[in-house]
N, C-alpha and C positions, 0 to 999 in steps of 0.2 A: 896785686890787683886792688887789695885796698887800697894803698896810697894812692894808686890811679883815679880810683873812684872819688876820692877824697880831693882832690884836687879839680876835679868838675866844679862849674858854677853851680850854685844852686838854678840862677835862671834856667839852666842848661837840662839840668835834672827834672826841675817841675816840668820841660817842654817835651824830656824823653817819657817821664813819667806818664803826660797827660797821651805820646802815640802811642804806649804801652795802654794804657786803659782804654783805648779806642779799637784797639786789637781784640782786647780781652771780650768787651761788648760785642764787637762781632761774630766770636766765636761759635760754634751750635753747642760746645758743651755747655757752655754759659749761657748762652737762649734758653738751654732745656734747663739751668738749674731751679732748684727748691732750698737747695742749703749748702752755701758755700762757708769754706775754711780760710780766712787770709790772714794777712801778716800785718800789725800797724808798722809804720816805718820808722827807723831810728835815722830822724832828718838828718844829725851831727854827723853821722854816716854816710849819708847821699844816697839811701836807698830808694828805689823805685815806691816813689808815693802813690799807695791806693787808698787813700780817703774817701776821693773824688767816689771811685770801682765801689766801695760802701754803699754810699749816696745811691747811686746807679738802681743798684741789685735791692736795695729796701727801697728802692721807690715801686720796683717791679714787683714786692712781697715778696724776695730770698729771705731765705733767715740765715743771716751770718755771727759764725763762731772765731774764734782766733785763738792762737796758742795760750797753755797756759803749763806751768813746770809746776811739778810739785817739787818743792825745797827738801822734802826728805830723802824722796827716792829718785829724785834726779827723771825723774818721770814726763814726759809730755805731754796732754792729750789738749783737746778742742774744748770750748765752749762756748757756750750762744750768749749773744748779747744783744739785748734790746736796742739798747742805741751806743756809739763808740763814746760817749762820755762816761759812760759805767766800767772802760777800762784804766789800771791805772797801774806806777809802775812799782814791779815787785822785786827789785833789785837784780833783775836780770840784763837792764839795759833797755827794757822797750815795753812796752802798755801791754797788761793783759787784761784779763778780766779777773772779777773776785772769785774766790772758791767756793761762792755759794753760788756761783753762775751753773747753769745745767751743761753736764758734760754729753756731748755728741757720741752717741754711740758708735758703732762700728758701721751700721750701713744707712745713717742719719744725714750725712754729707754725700752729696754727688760729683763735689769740685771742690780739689785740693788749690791754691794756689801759693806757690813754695818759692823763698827769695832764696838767691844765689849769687855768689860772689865770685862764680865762672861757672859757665856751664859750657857742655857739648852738644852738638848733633844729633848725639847717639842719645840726649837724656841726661849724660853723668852729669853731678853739678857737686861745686864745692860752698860749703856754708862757712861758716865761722868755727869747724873743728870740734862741736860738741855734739854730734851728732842725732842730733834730739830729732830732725827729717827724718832720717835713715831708720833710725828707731819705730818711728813713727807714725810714717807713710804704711806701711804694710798692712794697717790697724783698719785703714780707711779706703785706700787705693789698691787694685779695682775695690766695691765697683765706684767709688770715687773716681774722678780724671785726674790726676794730678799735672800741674800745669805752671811749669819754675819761670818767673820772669827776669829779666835781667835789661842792662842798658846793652846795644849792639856788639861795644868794644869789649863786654865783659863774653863775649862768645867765644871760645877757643877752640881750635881741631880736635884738642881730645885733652879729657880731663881724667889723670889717673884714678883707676877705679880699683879698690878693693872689696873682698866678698863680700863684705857688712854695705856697702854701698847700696842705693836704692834708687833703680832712673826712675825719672818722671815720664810721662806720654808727648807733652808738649813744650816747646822753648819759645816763648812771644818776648822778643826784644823792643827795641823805639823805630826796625827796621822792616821784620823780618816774623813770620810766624812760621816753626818747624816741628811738622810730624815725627815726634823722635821714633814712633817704633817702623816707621820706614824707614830711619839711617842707620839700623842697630842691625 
């Protein structure tokens, strides 16, 4: 699925990206938020860009966080950032924030929003294999929404799931928005 992904245009990407953000705006979890979790995107990737979804949600007063790993313990959590130029990258492959950024407590977030690199029906999704989501979604989600976006084609019937696995609530594609715990 990466190679697939990767082989998108970018125009292609920014136009699935931009119905995915138009999705996400509509949503009632995203109406009701106060403090969303999202992902900067790794462009070189073709991942679903929410820059735009950033903009959005601070123009309405969300207070948005994004991931950030600790390098020692392999660790995940959230943290809030004033504005996305205060994130930057820490050798992981994508922007985070600094570690003097304020970390999100456990029930400080109301809306997770989680990239995937295929996701299901049912919720399951696969990421890039280090499983820092899985880990990490339980922390926040309930009563967080957690909510994995993906491009349409990255949708499959069913994504193997193992116990350490952790579904999300919702799958909002460039097509399509799916209540996962009505397919599960």
């Amino acid at each position: 699925m990466r190679g697939v992904r990767k082989t998108a245009p970018l125009e292609a990407c920014a136009e699935r990206s931009a119905q995915i953000v138009a999705s996400l705006e509509a949503h009632p979890a995203v109406q009701a938020s106060k403090a969303a979790a999202l992902f900067w995107p790794i462009v070189e990737r073709h991942e679903v860009d929410l820059r735009p979804f950033d903009t959005a949600l601070r123009a309405r007063g969300v207070r948005v966080a994004y991931p950030s790993i600790d390098p020692d313990t392999g660790d995940m959590v959230f943290r809030f950032v004033g504005d996305p130029a205060e994130l930057e990258d820490a050798g992981y492959g994508f922007a985070e924030p600094s570690k003097d950024a304020p970390v999100a407590a456990s029930g400080d977030l109301d809306l997770v929003i989680v990239p995937a690199l295929a996701v299901d029906p049912t919720g399951h999704r696969i990421g890039y294999g280090a499983g820092y989501y899985d880990r990490t979604l339980p922390k926040y989600a309930p009563p967080a929404v957690a909510i994995a976006v993906a491009y349409d084609y990255q949708l499959v019937a069913e994504v193997p799931a193992t116990p350490g696995d952790v579904q999300v609530a919702w799958v909002v594609t460039d097509k399509r928005v799916l209540d996962a715990r009505d397919a599960g």
